[in-house]
C-alpha positions in Angstrom: 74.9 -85.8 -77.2 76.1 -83.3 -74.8 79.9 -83.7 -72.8 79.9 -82.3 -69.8 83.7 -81.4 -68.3 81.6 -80.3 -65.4 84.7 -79.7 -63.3 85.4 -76.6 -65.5 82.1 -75.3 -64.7 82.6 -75.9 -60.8 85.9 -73.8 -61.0 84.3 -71.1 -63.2 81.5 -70.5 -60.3 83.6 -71.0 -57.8 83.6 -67.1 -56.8 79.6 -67.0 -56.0 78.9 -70.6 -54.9 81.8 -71.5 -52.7 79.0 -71.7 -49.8 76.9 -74.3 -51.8 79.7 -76.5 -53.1 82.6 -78.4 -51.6 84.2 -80.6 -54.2 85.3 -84.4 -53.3 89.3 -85.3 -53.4 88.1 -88.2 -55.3 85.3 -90.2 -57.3 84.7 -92.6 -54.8 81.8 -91.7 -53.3 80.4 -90.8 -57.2 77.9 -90.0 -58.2 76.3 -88.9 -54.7 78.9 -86.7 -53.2 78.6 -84.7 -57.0 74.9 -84.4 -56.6 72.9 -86.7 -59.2 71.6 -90.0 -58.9 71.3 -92.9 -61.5 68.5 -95.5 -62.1 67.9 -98.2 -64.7 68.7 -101.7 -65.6 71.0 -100.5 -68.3 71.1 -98.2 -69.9 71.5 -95.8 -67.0 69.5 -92.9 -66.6 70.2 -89.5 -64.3 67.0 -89.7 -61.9 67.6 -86.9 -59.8 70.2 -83.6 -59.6 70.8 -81.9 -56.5 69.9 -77.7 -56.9 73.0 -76.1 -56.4 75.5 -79.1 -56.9 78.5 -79.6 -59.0 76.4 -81.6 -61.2 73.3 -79.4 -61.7 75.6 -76.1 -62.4 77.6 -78.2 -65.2 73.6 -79.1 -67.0 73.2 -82.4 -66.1 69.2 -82.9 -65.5 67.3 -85.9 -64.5 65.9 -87.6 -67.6 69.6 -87.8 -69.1 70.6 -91.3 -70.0 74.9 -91.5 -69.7 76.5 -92.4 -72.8 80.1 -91.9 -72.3 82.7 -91.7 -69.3 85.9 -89.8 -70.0 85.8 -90.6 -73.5 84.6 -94.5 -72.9 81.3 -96.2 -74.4 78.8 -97.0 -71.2 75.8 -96.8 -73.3 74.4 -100.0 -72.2 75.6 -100.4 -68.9 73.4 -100.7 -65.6 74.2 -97.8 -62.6 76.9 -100.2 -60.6 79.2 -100.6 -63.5 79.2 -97.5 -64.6 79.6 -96.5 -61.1 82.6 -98.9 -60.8 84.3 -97.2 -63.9 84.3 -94.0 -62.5 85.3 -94.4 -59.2 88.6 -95.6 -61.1 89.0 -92.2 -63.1 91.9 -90.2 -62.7 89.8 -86.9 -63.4 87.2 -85.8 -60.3 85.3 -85.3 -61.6 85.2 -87.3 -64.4 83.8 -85.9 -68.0 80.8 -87.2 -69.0 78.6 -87.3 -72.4 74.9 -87.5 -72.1 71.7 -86.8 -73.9 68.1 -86.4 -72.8 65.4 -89.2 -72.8 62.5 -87.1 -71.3 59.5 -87.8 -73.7 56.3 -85.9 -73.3 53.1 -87.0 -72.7 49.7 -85.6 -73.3 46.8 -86.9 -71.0 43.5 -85.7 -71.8 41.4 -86.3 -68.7 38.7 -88.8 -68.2 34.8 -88.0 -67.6 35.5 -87.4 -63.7 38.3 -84.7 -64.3 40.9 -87.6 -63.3 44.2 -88.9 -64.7 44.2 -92.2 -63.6 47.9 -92.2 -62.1 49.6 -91.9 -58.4 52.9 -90.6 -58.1 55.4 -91.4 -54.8 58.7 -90.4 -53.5 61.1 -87.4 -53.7 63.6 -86.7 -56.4 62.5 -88.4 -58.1 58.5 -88.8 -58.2 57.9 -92.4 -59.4 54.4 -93.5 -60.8 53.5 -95.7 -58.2 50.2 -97.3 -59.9 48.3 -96.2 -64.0 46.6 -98.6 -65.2 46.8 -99.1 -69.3 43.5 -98.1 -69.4 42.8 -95.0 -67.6 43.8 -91.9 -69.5 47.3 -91.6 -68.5 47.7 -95.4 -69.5 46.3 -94.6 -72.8 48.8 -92.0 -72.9 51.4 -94.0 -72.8 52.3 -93.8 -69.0 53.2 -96.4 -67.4 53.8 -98.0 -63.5 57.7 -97.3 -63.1 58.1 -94.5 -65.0 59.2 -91.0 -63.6 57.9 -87.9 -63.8 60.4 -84.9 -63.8 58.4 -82.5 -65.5 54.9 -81.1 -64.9 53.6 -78.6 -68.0 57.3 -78.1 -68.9 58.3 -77.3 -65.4 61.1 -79.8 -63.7 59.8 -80.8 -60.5 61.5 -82.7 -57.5 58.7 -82.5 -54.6 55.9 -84.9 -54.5 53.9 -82.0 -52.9 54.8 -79.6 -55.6 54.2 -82.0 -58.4 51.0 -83.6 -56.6 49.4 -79.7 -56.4 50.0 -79.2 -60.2 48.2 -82.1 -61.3 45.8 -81.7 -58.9 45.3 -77.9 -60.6 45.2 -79.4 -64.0 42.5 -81.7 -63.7 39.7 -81.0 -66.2 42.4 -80.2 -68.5 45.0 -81.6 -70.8 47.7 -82.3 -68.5 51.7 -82.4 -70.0 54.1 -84.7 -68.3 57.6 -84.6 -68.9 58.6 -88.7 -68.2 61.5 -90.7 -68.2 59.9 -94.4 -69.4 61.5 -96.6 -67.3 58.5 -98.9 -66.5 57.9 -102.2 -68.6 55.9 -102.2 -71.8 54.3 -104.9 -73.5 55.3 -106.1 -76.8 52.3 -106.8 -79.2 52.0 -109.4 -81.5 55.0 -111.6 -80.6 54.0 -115.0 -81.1 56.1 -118.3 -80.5 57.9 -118.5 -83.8 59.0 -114.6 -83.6 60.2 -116.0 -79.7 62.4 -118.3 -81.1 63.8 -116.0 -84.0 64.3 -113.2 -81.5 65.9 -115.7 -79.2 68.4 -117.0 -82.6 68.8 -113.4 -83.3 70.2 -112.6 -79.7 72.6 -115.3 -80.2 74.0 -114.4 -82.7 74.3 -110.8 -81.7 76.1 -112.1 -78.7 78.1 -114.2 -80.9 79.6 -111.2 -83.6 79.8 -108.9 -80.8 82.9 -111.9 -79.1 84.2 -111.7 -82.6 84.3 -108.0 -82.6 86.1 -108.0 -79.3 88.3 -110.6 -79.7 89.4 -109.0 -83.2 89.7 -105.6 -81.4 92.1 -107.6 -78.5 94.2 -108.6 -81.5 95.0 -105.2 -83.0 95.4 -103.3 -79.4 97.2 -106.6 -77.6 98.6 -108.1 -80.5 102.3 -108.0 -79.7 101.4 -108.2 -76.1 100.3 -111.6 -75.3 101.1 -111.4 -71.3 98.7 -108.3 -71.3 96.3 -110.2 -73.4 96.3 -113.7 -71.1 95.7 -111.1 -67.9 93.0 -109.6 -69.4 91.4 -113.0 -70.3 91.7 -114.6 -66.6 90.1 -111.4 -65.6 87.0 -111.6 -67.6 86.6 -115.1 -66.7 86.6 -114.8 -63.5 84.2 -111.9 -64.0 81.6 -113.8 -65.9 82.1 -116.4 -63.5 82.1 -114.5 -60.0 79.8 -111.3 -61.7 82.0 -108.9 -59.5 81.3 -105.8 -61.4 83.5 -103.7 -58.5 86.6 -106.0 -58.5 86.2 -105.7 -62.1 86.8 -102.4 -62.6 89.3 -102.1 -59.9 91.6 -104.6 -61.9 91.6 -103.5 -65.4 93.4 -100.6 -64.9 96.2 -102.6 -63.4 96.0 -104.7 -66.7 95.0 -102.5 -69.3 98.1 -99.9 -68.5 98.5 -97.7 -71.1 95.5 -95.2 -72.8 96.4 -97.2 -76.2 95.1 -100.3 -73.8 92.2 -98.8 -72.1 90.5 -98.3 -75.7 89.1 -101.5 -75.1 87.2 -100.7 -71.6 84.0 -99.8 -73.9 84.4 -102.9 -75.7 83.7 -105.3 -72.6 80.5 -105.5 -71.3 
């Protein structure tokens, strides 16, 4: 896992890119006004980086998937709330920890030269249509997956990236892709349903005990901090406000000993 401080790095180039950067007052408008975009369903995933932004001369590349926000878990958490926890940070911007996801993929063309894939969009270029069974498919690509890199060169432009597969065809072509489309589980029948379904349960189930137990040691002394914190998670999992969630914890969770728990809730 890589941490990226990347407001260090923004005032180390400061001297030779003044002209390309102008640094926000604040994280509200994160992570667009920085230069990156995220994607996903949770985890979230960098889809795009802006040449010449803060966020590109720090290292952050699209295929990353975000781990950690000034030193707090967000491993599993969609785009909005991790969006919602930084726009609270103190730091602008704020650090972040993240490793890459990019998987390579070899597709050996089929009889007629062909992939068997269309690719749309700008930054970034999503596979609009593969079929399982055309090469790509075999290959492991998939509708809803993105391709950032084109024989190990990032691409952002459909033209660009359209003109390099084009050259390829007839020969192996290597993709650089952030799997983000769905894929088929085999050989899940009814009874392995239920278990999974039991298992999930009970995952959900130790993780409350986990929490709860963490609550305890952090809040233990404190119950009016602890009965605030409570309301506000019930009204979250009631309302599913995932803004006006992360505008009121820092109100409740005061203290840096409190907002320990922040990567505990989900």
């Amino acid at each position: 896992m890589v941490i990226l401080h990347y407001s260090h790095v923004v005032s180390h180039t400061a001297s030779f890119a003044v002209s390309v950067l102008s640094m926000p007052s604040s994280n509200q408008a994160w992570p667009d006004e920085f230069g990156f975009q995220l994607g996903g369903s949770g985890p979230s995933y960098i889809l795009s980086v802006e040449e010449g932004s803060s966020a590109h001369l720090a290292g952050l590349q699209a295929g990353d998937q975000v781990l950690e926000l000034e030193g707090h878990n967000v491993s599993t958490l969609a785009p909005q709330a991790v969006v919602a926890i930084a726009q609270t940070q103190k730091n602008v911007p704020p650090s972040i920890g993240v490793v890459s996801r990019i998987q390579q993929m070899d597709i050996i063309p089929g009889p007629d030269g062909r992939f068997g894939f269309t690719i749309v969009g700008d930054c970034p270029l999503l596979v609009e249509d593969c079929s399982p069974c055309s090469p790509a498919g075999r290959a492991g690509l998939r509708a809803g997956d993105y391709v950032v890199e084109v024989d190990g060169v990032p691409v952002r432009q459909h033209e660009a990236a359209a003109a390099m597969i084009k050259a390829s065809q007839g020969r192996t072509l290597r993709l650089g892709v952030l799997c983000l489309g769905p894929r088929q589980k085999h050989g899940v029948g009814a009874e392995d349903g239920q278990t999974g379904a039991e298992g999930a349960r009970l995952d959900r189930k130790h993780k409350a005990l986990e929490f709860n137990a963490r609550v305890d040691q952090i809040l233990g002394e404190e119950p009016e901090v602890k009965e605030k914190l409570f309301t506000a998670l019930k009204q979250y999992a009631a309302e599913k406000r995932v803004e006006w969630l992360a505008s009121v914890l820092p109100d409740v969770l005061a203290t840096d000993e409190h907002r320990q728990l922040i990567s505990s809730i989900r």
